[in-house]
GUNU-183419 format. One record per residue (C-alpha): x, y, z; residue in one letter. Coordinates in steps of 0.05 Angstrom, whole numbers, plus 32768, in hexadecimal, padded with zeros to 4 digits. Layout:
// GUNU-183419
X, Y, Z, A
...
***
This chain:
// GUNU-183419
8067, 84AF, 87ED, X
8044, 8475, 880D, X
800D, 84B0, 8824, X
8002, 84C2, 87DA, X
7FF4, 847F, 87CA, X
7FC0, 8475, 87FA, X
7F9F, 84B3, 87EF, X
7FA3, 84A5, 87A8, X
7F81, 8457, 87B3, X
7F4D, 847C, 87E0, X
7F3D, 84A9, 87AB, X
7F3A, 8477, 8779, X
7F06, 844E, 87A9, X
7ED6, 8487, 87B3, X
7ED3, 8491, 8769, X
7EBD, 844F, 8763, X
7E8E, 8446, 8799, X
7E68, 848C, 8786, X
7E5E, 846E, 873F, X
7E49, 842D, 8752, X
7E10, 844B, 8783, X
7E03, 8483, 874B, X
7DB1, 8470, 8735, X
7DB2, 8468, 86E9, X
7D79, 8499, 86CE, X
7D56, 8465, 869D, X
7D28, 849C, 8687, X
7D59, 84CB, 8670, X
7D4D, 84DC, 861D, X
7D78, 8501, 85F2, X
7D53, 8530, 85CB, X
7D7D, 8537, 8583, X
7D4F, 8570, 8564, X
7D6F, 85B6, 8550, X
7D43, 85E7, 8571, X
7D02, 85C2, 859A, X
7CE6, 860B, 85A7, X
7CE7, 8617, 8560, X
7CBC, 85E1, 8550, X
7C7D, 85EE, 8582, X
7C4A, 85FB, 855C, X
7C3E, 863F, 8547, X
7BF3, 8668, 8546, X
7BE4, 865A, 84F0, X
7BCA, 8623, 84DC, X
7BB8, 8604, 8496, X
7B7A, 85E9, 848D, X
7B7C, 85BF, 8446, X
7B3B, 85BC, 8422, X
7B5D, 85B3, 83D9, X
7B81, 857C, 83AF, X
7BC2, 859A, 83C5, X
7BE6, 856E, 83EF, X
7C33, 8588, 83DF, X
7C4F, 85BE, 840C, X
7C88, 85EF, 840A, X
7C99, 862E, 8438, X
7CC7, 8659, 842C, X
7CDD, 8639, 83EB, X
7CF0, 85FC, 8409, X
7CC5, 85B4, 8404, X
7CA0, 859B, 843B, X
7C83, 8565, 841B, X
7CA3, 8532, 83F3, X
7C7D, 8536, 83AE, X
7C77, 84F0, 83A5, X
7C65, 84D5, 8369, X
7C5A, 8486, 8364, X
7C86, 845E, 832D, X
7C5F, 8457, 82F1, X
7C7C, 8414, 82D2, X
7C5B, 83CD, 82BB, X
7C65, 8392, 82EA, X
7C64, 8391, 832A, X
7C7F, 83C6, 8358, X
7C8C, 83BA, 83A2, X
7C69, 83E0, 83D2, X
7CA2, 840B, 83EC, X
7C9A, 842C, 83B6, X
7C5B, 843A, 83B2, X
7C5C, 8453, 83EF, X
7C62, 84A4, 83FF, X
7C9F, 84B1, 842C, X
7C99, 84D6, 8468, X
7CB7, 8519, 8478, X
7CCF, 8542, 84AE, X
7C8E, 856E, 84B2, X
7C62, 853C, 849D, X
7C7F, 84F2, 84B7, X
7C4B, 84CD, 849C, X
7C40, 84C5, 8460, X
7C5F, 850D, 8447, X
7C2A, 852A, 8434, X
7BFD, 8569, 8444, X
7BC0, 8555, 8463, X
7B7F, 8575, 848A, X
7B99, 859B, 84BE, X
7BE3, 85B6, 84C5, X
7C00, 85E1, 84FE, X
7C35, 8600, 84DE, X
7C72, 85FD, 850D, X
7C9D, 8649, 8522, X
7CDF, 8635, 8508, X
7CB4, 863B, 84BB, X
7CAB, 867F, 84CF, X
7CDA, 86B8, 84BC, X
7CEC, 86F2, 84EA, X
7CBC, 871E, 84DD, X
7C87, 86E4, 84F1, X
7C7F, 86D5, 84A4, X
7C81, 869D, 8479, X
7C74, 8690, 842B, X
7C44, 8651, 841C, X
7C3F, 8627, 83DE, X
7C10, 85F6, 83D3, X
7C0D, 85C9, 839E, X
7BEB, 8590, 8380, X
7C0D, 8556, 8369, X
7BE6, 8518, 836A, X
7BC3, 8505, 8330, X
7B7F, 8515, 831E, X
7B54, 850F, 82DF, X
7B32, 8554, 82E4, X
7B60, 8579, 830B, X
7BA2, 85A1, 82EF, X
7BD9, 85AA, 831B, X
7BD5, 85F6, 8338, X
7BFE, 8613, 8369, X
7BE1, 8644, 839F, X
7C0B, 867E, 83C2, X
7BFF, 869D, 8401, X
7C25, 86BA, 843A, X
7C11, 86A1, 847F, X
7C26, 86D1, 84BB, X
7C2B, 86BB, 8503, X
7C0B, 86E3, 8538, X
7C0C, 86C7, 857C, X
7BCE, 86F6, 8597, X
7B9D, 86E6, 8556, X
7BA5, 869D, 8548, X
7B8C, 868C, 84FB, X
7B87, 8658, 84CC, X
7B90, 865A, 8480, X
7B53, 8637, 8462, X
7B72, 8619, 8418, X
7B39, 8603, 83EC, X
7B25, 85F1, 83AA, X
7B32, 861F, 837D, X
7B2E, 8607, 8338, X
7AFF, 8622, 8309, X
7AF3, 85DD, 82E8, X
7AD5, 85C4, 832B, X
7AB3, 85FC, 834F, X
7AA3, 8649, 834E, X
7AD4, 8659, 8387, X
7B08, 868A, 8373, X
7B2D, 869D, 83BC, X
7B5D, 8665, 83C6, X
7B74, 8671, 840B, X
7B42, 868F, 8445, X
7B71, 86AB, 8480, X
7B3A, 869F, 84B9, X
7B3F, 86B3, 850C, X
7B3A, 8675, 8536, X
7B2B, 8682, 857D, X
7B5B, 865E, 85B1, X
7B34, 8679, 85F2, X
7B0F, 8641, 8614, X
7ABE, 8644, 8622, X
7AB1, 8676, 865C, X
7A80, 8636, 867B, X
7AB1, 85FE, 8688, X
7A8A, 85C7, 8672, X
7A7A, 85E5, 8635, X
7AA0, 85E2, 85EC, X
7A97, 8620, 85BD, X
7A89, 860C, 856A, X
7A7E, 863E, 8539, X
7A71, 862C, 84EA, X
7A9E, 8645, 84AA, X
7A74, 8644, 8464, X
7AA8, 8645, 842B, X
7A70, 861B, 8400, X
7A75, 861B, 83B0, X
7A4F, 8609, 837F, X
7A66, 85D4, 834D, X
7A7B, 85E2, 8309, X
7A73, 85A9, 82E5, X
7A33, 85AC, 82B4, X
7A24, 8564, 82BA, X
7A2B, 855E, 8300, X
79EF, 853C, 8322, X
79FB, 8558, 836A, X
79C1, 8584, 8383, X
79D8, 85CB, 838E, X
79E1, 85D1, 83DF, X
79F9, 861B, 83D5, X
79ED, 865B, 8405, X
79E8, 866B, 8452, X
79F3, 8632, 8480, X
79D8, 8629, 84BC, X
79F7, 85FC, 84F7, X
79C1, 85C6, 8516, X
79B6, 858B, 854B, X
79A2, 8547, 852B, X
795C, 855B, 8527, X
7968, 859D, 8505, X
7965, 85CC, 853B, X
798A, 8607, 852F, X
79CC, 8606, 8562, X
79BC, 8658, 855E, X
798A, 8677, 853F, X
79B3, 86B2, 8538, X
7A06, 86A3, 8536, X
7A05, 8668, 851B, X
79CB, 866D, 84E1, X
79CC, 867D, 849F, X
7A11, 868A, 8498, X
7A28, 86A5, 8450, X
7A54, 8689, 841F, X
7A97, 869B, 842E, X
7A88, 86B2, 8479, X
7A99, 8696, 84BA, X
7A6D, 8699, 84FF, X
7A7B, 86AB, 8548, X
7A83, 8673, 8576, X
7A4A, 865F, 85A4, X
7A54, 8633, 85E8, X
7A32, 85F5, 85E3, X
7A31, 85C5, 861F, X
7A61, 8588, 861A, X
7A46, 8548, 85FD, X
7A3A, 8513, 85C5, X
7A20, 853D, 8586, X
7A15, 8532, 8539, X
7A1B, 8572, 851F, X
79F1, 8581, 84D9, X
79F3, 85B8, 84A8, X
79B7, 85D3, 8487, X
79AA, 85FF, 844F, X
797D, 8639, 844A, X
794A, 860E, 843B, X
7957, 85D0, 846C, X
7974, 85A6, 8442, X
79B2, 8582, 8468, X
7A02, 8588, 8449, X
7A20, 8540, 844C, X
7A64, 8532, 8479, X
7A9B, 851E, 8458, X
7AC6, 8508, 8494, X
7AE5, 84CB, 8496, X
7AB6, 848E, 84B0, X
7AC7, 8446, 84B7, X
7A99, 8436, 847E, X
7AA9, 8449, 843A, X
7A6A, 8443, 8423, X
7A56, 8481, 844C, X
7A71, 84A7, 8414, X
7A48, 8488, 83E0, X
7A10, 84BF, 83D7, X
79C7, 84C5, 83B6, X
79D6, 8508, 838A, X
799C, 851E, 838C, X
798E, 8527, 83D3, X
79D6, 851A, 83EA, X
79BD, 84E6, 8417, X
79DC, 84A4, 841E, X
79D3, 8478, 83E4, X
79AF, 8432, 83F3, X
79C1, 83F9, 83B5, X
79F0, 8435, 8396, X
79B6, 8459, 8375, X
7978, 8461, 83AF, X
7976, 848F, 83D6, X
7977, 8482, 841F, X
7960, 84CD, 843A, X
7996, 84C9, 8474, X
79D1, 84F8, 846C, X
7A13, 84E6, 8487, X
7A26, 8518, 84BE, X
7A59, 84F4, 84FB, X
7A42, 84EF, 8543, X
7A81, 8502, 856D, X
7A8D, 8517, 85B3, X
7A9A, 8561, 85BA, X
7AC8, 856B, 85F8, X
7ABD, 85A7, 8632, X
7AF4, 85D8, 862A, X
7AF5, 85C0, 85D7, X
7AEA, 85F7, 85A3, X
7AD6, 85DC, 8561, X
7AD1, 85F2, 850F, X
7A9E, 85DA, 84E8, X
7AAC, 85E9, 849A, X
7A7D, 85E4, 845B, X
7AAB, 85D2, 8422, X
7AAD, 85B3, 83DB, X
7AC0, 856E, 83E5, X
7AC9, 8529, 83B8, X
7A84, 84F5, 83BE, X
7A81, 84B9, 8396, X
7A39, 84A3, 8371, X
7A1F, 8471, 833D, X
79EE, 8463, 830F, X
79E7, 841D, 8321, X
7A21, 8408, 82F3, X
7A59, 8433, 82F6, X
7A6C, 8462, 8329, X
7A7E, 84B4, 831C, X
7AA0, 84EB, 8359, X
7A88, 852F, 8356, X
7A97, 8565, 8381, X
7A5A, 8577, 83B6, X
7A57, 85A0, 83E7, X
7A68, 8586, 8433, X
7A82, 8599, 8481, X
7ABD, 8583, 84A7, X
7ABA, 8586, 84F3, X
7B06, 85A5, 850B, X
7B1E, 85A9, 854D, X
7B3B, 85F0, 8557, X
7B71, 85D2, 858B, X
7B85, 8598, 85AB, X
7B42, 8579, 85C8, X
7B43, 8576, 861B, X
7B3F, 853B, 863C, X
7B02, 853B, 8667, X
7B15, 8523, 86A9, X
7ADA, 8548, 86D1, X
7A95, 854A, 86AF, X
7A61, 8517, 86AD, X
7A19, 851B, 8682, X
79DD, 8505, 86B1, X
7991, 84FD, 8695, X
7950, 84E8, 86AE, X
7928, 84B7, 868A, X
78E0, 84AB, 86AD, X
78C9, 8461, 869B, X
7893, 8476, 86CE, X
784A, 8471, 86B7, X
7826, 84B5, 86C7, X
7852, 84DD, 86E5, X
7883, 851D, 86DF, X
78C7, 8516, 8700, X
7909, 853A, 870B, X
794E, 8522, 8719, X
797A, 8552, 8746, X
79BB, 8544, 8757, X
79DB, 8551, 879B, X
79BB, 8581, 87CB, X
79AB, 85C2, 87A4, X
79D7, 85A9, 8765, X
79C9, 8597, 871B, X
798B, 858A, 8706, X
795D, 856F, 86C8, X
791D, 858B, 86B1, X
78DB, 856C, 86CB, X
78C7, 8538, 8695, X
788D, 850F, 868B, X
787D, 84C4, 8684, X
789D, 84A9, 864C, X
78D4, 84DB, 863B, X
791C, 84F3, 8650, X
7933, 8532, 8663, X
7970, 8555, 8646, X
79B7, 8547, 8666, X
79D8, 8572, 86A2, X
7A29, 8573, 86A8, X
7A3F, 8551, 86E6, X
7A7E, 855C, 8705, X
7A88, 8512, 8713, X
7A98, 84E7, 874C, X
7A68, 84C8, 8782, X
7A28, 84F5, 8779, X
79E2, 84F0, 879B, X
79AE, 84ED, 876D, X
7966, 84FC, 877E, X
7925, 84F6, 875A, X
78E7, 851A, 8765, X
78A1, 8521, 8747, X
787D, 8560, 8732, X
7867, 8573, 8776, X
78B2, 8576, 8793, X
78A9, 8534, 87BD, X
78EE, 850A, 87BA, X
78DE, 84C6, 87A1, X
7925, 84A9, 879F, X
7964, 84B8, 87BC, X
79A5, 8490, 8796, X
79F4, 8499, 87A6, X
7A17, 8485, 875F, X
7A64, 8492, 8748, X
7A5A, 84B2, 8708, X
7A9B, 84AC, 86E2, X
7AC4, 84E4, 86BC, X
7AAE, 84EF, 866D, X
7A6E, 84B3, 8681, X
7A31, 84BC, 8669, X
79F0, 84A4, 8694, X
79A6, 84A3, 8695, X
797F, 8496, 86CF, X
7941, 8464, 86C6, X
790D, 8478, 86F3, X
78D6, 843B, 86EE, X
78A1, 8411, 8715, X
78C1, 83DA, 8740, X
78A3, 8398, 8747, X
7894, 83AA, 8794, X
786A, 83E4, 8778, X
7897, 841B, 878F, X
78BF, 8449, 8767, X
7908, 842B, 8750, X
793B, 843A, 871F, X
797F, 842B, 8700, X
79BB, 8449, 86E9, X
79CC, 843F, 86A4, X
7A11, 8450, 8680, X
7A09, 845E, 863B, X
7A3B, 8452, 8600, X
7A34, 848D, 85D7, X
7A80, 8480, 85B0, X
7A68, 8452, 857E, X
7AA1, 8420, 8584, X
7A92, 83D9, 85AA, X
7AC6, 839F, 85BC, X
7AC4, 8365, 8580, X
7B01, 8331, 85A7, X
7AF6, 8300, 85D6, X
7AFF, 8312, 861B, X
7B12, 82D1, 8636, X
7B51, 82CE, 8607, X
7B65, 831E, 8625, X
7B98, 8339, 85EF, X
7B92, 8390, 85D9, X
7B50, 83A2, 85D9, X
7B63, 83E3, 85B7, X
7B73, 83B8, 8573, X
7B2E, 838E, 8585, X
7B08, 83CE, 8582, X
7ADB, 83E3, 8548, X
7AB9, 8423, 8543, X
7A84, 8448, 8512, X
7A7D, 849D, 850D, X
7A3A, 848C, 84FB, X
7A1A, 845C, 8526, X
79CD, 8440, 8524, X
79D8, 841F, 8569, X
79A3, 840F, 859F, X
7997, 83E2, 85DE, X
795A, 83CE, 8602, X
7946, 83CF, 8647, X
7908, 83A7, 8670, X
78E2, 83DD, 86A1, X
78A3, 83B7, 86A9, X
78AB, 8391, 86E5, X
7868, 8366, 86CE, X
7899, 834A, 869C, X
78CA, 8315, 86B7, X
78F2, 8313, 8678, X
78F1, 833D, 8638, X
7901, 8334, 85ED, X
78FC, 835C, 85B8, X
78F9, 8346, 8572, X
78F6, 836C, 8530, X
78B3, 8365, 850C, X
78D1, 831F, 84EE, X
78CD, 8308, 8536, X
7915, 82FC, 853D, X
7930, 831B, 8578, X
7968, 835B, 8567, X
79B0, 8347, 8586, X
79F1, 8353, 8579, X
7A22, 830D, 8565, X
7A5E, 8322, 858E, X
7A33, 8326, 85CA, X
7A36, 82EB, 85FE, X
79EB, 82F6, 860A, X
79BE, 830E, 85DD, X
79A7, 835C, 85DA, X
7960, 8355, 85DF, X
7944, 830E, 85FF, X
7938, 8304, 8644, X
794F, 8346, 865D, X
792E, 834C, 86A2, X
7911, 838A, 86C5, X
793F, 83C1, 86D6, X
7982, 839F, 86CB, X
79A4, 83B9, 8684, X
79D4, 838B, 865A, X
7A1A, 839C, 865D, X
7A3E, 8373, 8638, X
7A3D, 838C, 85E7, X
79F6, 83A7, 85F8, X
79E3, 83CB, 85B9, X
79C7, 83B3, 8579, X
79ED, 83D1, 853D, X
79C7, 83E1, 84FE, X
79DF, 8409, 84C1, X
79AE, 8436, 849F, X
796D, 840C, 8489, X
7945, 841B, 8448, X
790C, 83F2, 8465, X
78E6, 8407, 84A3, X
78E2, 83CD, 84DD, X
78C3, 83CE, 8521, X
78D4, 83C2, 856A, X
78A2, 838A, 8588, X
789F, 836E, 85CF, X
789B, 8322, 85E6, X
7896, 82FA, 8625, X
78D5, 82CF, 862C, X
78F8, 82A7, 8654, X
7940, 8284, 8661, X
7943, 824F, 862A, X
7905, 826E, 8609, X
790D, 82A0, 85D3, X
78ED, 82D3, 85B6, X
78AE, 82B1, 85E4, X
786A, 82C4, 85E1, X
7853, 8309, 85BC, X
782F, 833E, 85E3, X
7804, 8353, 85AE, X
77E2, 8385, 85DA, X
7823, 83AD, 85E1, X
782D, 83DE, 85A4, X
7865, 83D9, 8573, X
7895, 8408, 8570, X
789F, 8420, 8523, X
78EC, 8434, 8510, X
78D5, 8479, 8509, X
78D4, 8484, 854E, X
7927, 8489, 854A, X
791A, 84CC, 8524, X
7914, 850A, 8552, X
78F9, 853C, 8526, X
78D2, 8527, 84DF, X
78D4, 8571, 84D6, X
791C, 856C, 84C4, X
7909, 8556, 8484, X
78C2, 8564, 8473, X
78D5, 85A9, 8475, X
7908, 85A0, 8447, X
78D6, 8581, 841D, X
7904, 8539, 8427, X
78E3, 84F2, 842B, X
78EB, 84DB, 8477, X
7921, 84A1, 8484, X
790E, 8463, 84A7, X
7934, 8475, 84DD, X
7972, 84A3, 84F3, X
79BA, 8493, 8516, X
79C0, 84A3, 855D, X
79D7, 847C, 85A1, X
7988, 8464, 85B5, X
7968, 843A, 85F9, X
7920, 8421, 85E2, X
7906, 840C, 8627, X
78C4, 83E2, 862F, X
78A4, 8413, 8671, X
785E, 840A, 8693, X
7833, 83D1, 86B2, X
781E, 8394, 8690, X
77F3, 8379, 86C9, X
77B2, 8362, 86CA, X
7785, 83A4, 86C2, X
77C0, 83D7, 86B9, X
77D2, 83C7, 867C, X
77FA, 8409, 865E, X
783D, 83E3, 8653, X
785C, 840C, 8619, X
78A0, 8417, 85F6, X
78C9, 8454, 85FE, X
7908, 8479, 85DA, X
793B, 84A1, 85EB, X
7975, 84B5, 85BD, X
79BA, 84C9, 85E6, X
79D4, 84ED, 85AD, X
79BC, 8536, 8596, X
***
């Protein structure tokens, strides 16, 4: 008996001693859903162009058809507020883009849609659409919905089933975009909108044609191939037949981005003027991404200079076809030759990358660069290495070699990154705290910085044609005084403007610490706004009144000699965005 007892103590011991050594696994969740294979995403998805913002599959509500309490006196915000759903968490209700999960879809890879519209509109019944989605694993689609009411536009096919292409670029660093024209033309007799109607035609900033040939003049109702583009900071436009440019109606920090001149669906300037720039985002496009761009009737508020009206006009959406990649390899390298007379060429590493030969006074187009520590070489037109650099280029950076006249009369240059996301820090970075919430950040950006590559030139301003220098206020130093030769401003380096209705001018002074703008070099030419537009074409041909200027990421560098006798100190451009 006394044996049992031990054994039984011993036992009790061990028990104890394994569970006090167990590691507790902190990590560990519990996951309470029914079925998480069920709710992957399947290969449909809805892409919502209409009013209708209410859901139901299969019979059964998605959404929650929320309609706000209609009462006098006050009414507290929770409930005013749409409630979330299971499908749709926040705020319940239908919005852009939708993978539809597999557990909507029946056995036989089926599934009955509803949409309907239940928000409240003054020229817009409430009509339900009907379709049946199917789910096909090897030929993803999406189901375009879009406006279909007959008081609004001539459109009469409610739902477009369209292929969407999952397979990533054959070229790595490239991202494949293709463009889908389901343009209509407004109903409404007393509309003002212009008619921006017919074959579309994908294009660069400037107007260039993306393809002449897969991605130009695409018909109403049609849809393009995709085309590889290499990986970089783009703003997209859509032309018609004619040239004329279709307005973006994606969101934008600035409401007033919406406001439009209907005439020329250009921004409107003072409500009523026309500004001649239409809204169209600048957004990174990521290697391995594959993108959508869609023509579509959309909502755009104008006035008369008293009361403001929303008409339905014509406008593109940019859509990711899948989740965008993170780019953790590539880098974008150019050449910018500050150089007077001469014709260079960057090449990177031995037999690698390289850039076009440009000439004095321009930039050439960017090469992908797997980054890391690269060598970096620059040669003129007869093959003779003039510089030899080692520089850590960083993942998803963008660069531009300066290649200009050092004050020791040989050939130098400097790295510069470039801040093509629009966004800038607005805190104080002496009192830390999340710079995330101390971000801000604009689609459509007019920004640009300055750099000093005339080494005759201690110290540089440059002032507007009002002779005050440009700068930013949440910079510690300003933008555009005293900026010395080769060596770029990095803290809040860009001067943000929003779209001018008056032209202005870039001119160059001699200044000095404590001494600001300085003296004027007269002898050095202005630079007129107009030089931030890359192609007047772009509008001329479309018989359109030329802007003042255009947005883009720009450097405007002062390059040359301002010595005694070699006096060919000049400003140059060059705009990081395409």
């Amino acid at each position: 008996m006394k044996k049992i007892f031990i054994y039984f103590l011993f036992l009790i011991s061990s028990f104890l001693l394994f569970n006090s050594c167990k590691k507790e696994n902190i990590d560990y969740r519990y996951d309470y859903r029914r079925n998480t294979e069920a709710a992957e995403a399947s290969s449909v998805r809805l892409i919502n162009l209409s009013t209708n913002i209410q859901l139901l599959v299969n019979g059964d509500s998605l959404t929650n058809f929320f309609l706000p309490p209609v009462r006098p006196g006050y009414i507290p915000p929770e409930e005013t507020t749409p409630p979330g759903t299971h499908y749709f968490p926040k705020d319940g209700r239908l919005g852009l883009t939708w993978a539809m999960p597999q557990d909507l879809f029946r056995a036989d890879g089926k599934a009955e849609v509803k949409t309907t519209n239940r928000s409240i509109y003054d020229e817009v019944v409430i009509k339900e659409v009907d379709f049946v989605a199917e789910d096909d694993y090897a030929n993803p689609k999406d189901y375009y919905l879009l406006i279909q009411h007959e008081q609004l536009v001539e459109w009469n096919r409610p739902v477009v089933e369209v292929p969407r292409d999952i397979t990533a670029p054959s070229k790595p660093d490239h991202f494949k975009i293709r463009i889908v024209n389901f343009a209509a033309r407004p109903t409404k007799a007393s509309s003002p909108m212009e008619n921006l109607v017919g074959p579309m035609t994908l294009a660069f900033a400037d107007g260039t044609p993306v393809s002449t040939e897969a991605t130009s003049n695409i018909p109403t109702g049609a849809w393009s191939e995709y085309v590889e583009v290499p990986y970089g900071t783009y703003q997209f436009k859509v032309l018609t037949a004619d040239g004329r440019q279709v307005p973006s109606v994606e969101q934008n920090d600035r409401p007033q981005d919406q406001r439009i001149h209907p005439g020329t669906s250009s921004l409107a300037v003072a409500s009523t003027q026309a500004s001649h720039i239409t809204y169209a985002s600048i957004k990174t496009f990521q290697p391995g991404g594959i993108y959508t761009v869609v023509i579509h009737p959309a909502q755009f508020t104008w006035s008369n200079g008293r009361d403001d009206f929303t008409d339905w006009q014509n406008s593109f959406h940019v859509i990711a076809d899948g989740s965008e990649p993170l780019n953790r390899v590539y880098t974008r390298v150019q050449l910018a030759n500050a150089l007077p007379d001469s014709r260079l060429q960057l090449r990177i590493n031995a037999g690698g990358e390289a850039t076009e030969e440009v000439d004095s006074g321009k930039s050439s187009d960017y090469v992908n660069v797997i980054a890391g520590e690269r060598e970096l070489n620059v040669h003129d037109a007869s093959g003779q290495q003039l510089l030899n650099l080692r520089e850590t280029l960083a993942s998803g950076g963008n660069y531009t070699l300066w290649v200009y006249p050092g004050s020791d009369g040989r050939v130098a240059a400097v790295l510069v990154s470039n801040n093509l996301s629009g966004s800038w820090f607005v805190g104080n970075p002496q009192e830390g705290g999340d710079a995330s919430v101390d971000r801000r950040r604009l689609s459509f950006p007019f920004d640009f910085r300055f750099l000093n590559l005339c080494p005759d030139i201690p110290y540089l301003a440059v002032t507007d044609g009002n002779g005050l220098p440009f700068g930013s206020s949440t910079s510690t130093t300003s933008t555009a005084s005293n900026l010395q030769p080769g060596v770029p401003l990095v803290d809040n380096p860009y001067v943000r403007y929003t779209w001018n209705s008056a032209p202005y001018s870039f001119l160059a002074y001699a200044s000095a610490p404590g001494r600001s703008p300085g003296d004027w070099l007269q002898h050095i030419p202005h630079l007129s706004s107009d030089a931030l537009i890359a192609r007047k074409e772009l509008y001329t041909e479309a018989n359109r009144t030329v802007p003042v200027h255009e947005p883009g990421i720009y450097t405007i560098a002062l390059m040359g000699r301002d010595a005694q006798g070699n006096n060919n100190a000049r400003f140059m451009v060059v705009k990081h965005t395409k």
